[in-house]
C-alpha positions in Angstrom: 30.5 20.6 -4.6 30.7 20.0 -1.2 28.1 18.2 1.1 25.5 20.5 2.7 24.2 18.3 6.2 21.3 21.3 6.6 19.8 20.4 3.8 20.2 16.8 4.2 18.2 16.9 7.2 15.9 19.0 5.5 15.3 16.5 2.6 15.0 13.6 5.6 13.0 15.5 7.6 10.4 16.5 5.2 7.0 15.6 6.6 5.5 15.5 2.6 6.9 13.4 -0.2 5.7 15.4 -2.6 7.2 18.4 -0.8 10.6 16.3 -1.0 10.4 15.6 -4.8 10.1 19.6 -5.4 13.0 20.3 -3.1 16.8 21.1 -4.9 18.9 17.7 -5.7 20.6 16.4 -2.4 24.3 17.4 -2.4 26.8 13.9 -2.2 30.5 14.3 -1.1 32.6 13.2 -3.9 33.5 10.3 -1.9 30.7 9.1 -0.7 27.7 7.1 -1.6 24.2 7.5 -0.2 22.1 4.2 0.6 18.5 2.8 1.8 18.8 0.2 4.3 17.0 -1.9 6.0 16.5 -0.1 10.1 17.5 -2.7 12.8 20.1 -4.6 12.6 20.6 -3.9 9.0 21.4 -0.9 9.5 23.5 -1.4 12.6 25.5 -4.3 10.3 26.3 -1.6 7.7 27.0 0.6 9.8 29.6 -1.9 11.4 31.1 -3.9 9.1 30.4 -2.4 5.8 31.1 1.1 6.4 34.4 0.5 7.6 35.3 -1.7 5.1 34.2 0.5 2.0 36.4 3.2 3.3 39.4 0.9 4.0 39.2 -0.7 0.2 37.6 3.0 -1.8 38.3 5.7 0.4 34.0 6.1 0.0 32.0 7.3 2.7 28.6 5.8 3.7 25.9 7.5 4.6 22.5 5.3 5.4 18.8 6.0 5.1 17.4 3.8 7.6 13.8 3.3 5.2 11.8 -0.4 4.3 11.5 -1.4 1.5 7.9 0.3 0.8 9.4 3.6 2.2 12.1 3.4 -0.7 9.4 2.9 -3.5 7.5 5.7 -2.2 10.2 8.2 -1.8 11.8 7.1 -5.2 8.5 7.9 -6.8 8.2 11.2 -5.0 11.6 12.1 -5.8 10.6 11.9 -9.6 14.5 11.3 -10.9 16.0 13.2 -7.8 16.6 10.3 -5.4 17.6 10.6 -1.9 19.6 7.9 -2.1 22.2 6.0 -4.8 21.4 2.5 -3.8 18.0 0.4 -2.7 17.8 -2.7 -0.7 15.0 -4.8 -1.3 13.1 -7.9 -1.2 11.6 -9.8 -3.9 7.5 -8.2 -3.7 9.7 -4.5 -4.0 11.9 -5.6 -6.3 9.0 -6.2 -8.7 6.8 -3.1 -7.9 10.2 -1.1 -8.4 11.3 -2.5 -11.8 7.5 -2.3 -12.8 8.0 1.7 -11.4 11.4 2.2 -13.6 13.0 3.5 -10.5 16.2 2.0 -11.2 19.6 3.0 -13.5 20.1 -0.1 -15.4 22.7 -2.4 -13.6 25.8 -3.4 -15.2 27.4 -6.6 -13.3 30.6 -6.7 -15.3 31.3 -3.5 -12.7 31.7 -5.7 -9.9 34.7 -7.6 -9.2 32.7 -10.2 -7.4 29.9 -10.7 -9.6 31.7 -14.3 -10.6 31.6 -15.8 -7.3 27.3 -15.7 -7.5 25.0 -18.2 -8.5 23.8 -18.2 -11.9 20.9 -15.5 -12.0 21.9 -13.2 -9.5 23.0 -10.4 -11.3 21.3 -9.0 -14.3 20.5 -5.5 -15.8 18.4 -4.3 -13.0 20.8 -4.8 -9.5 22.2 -8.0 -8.0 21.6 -10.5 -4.9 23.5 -9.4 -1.8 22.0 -12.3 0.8 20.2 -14.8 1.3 17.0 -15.7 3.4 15.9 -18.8 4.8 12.4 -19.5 5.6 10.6 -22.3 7.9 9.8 -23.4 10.9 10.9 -22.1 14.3 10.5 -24.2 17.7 11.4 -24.5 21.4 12.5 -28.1 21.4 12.4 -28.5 25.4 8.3 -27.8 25.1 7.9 -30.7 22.3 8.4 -34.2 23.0 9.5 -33.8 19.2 9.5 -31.4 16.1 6.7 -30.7 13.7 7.2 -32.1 10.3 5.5 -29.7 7.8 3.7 -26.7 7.9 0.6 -28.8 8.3 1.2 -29.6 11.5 1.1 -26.2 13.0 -2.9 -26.5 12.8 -2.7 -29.4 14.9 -2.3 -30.2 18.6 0.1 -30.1 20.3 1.2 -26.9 18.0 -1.5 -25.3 17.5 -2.0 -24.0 21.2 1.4 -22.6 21.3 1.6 -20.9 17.5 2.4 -17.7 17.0 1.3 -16.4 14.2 1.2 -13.6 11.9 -0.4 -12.3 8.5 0.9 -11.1 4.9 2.6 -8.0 6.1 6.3 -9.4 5.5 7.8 -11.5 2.9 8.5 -14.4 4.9 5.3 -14.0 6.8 3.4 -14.1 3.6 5.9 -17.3 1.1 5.2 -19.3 4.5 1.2 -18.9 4.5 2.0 -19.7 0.5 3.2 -22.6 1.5 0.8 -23.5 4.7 -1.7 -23.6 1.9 -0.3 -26.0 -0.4 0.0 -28.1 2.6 -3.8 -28.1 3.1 -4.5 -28.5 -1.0 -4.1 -25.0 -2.6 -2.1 -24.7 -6.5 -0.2 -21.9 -7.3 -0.5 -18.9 -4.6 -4.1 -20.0 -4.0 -4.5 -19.1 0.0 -8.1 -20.1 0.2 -7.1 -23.0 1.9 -5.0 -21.2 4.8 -8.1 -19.3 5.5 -10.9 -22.0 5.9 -8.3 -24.0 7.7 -7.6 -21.3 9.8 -10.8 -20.9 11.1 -11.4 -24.5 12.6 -8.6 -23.6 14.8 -8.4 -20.0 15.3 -9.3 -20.2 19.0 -6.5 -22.4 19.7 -3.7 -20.2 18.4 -1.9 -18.9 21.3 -0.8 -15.9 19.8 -1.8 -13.5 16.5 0.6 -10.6 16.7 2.6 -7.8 14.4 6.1 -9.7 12.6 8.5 -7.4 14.4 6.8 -8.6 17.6 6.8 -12.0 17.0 10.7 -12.7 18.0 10.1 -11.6 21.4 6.7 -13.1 22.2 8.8 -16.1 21.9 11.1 -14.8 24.1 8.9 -13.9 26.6 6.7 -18.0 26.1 3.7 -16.5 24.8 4.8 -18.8 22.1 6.7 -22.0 21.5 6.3 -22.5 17.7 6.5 -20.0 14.9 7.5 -19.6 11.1 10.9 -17.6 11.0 14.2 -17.1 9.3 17.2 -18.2 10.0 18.4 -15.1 11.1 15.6 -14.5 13.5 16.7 -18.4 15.4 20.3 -17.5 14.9 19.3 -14.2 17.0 17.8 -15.7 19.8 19.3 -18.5 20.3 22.7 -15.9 20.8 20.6 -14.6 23.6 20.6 -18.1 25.2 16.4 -18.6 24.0 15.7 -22.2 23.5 14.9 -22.5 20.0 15.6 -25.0 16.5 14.6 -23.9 12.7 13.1 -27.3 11.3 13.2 -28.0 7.7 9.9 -28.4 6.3 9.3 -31.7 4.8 8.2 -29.5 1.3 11.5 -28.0 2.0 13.3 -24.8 3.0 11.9 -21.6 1.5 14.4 -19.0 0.0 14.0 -15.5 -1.3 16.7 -12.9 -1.7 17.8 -9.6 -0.6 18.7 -7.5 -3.3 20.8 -4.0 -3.9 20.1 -1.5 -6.9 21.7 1.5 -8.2 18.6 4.7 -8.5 16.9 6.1 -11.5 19.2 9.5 -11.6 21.9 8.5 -8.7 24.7 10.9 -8.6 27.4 8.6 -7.8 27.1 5.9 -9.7 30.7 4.9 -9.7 30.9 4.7 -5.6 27.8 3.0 -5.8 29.3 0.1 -7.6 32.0 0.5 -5.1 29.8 -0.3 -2.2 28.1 -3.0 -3.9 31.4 -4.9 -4.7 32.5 -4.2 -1.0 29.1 -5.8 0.0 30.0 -9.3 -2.3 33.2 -9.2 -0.8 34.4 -12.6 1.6 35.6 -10.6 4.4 32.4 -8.9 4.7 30.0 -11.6 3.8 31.8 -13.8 6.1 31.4 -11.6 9.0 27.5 -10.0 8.3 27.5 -14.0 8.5 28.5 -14.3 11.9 26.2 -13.6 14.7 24.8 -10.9 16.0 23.4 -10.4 12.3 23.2 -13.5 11.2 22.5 -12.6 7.2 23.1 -15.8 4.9 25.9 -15.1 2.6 25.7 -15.3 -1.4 29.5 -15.1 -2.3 30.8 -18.7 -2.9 33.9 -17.9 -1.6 32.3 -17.7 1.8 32.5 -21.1 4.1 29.1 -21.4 5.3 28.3 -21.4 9.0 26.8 -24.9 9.9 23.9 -23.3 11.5 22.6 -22.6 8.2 20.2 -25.0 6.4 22.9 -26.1 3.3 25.7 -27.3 2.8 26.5 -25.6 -0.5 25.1 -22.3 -2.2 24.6 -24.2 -5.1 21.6 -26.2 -3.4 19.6 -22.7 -3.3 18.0 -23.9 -6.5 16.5 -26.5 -5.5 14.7 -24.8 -2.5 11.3 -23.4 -2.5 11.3 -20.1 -4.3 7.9 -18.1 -5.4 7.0 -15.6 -7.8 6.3 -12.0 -7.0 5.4 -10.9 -10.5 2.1 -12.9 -9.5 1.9 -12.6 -5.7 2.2 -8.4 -5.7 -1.6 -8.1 -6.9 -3.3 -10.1 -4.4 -0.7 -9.1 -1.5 -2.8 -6.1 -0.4 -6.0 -7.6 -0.5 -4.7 -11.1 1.4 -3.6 -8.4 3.5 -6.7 -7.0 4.5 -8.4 -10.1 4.9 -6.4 -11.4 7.2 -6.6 -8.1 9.1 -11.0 -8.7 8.9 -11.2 -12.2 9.7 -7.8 -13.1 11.7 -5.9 -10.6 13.8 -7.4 -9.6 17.3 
């Protein structure tokens, strides 16, 4: 059966889900495979390097649904088996919520050619790490006569009055609160801490603003100091921006981008296609490069120096959390910060 693009647009166009779970299965080419990704510069990597490459290697088309994670969930729920899409791309909080969900075919990493050159746990029954994140601090060195040290010190002068900061919306908005409240005391994903030391200095904070905003607030010197990612720096310092990542005296925080195939995908064999073109060193060396700037997982990659390790293998020693036990507080962390933080 050939693909139908009318009622593609009518699937992505429908203003209900649950109108979109009712409508007839979406149509695929038989060489082509449909996936969620990230919009941004996600999406405008795929679109650049992957695509291109999947073709050249499979003779598979890709077509992109430009969704977040929490979009994914929502529409794989609604679609009730009929998913709009093959493939997911998620981070760890909707990873969880998703296996909890059973929204995903079970994964079978002898399939990918490139499944060898991961790190021990990447790849297991339910989909397999695609990048890497890297998570501290962000900070215009010409401002500073010298760089913070921990996450403590971005309650304290001369930080404080030229923080940027932002709540529990986004993954690495909410591991580097995690880890601003151990600083202060907390165990575990206790963030009671954060909050009562948050509030001695709230007036001082030079900014309180959305994640996608934060990058350019900095920009712009509304802010001089900021908890980022890797890719983030690597982004504006290509635009000429003054800025470092520091590594956190607790240490670097990592968390991991993952791909998995959908509960009732049609084409299950291109998606594993795509997947293994994803892993592949060509590709993971130049989604590396800037302007995307996406940490590669593939150890036959050479790292850019610009990244905070020397060797994949030191990944398991950085600071890692677990979602299984964050993803019930998350909304409610949420909405207090919302009450008692942003203006």
């Amino acid at each position: 059966m050939k693909h139908d693009p009318v009622r593609r647009q009518l699937l992505a166009g429908a203003a209900s889900l649950g109108a979109l779970a009712m409508l007839p299965r979406l149509a695929h080419a038989n060489g082509s495979v449909v996936s969620a990704v990230y919009p941004g510069s996600w999406e405008e990597a795929y679109r650049s390097i992957v695509a291109p490459a999947l073709q050249k290697a499979h003779g598979v088309t890709l077509e992109m649904q430009p969704l977040y994670a929490v979009d994914q969930i929502a529409k794989a729920r609604a679609a009730r088996g009929n998913p709009l899409f093959d493939t997911f791309l998620l981070d760890p909080g909707p990873r969880v919520t998703a296996i909890d969900a059973g929204l995903f075919e079970k994964f079978d990493p002898s399939r990918l050619s490139n499944a060898a050159k991961l790190q021990p746990g990447m790849a297991d029954e339910y989909g397999v790490t695609i990048a890497a994140q890297f998570v501290g601090i962000a900070y215009n060195p010409k401002k500073f006569d010298k760089p913070p040290s921990d996450w403590a010190d971005l309650f304290a002068e001369p930080y404080v009055s030229r923080l940027g900061l932002t709540g529990f919306q986004t993954t690495f908005g909410t591991v580097s609160i995690l880890e601003m409240s151990k600083a202060f005391g907390a165990k575990g994903i206790d963030v009671e801490p954060f909050f009562i030391e948050l509030k001695k200095v709230l007036p001082k904070i030079a900014v309180i603003g959305a994640p996608a905003s934060m990058p350019s607030l900095f920009q712009q010197g509304q802010c001089d100091i900021m908890y980022a990612n890797t890719q983030t720096v690597g982004t504006l310092k290509a635009r000429g921006i003054d800025i470092e990542f520091v590594r956190p005296a607790s240490g670097v925080i990592t968390f991991f981008t993952t791909m998995h195939i959908a509960k009732g995908a049609e084409q299950v064999d291109n998606a594993y296609q795509y997947i293994d073109t994803v892993l592949s060193a060509p590709v993971q060396t130049e989604l590396m490069k800037g302007p995307y700037f996406m940490a590669p997982v593939a150890s036959d990659v050479t790292l850019d120096d610009t990244l905070p390790l020397k060797s994949l293998s030191e990944m398991s020693g950085m600071v890692q959390h677990d979602w299984a036990q964050i993803n019930p507080q998350r909304a409610a962390w949420i909405e207090r910060f919302n009450r008692e933080v942003a203006r």
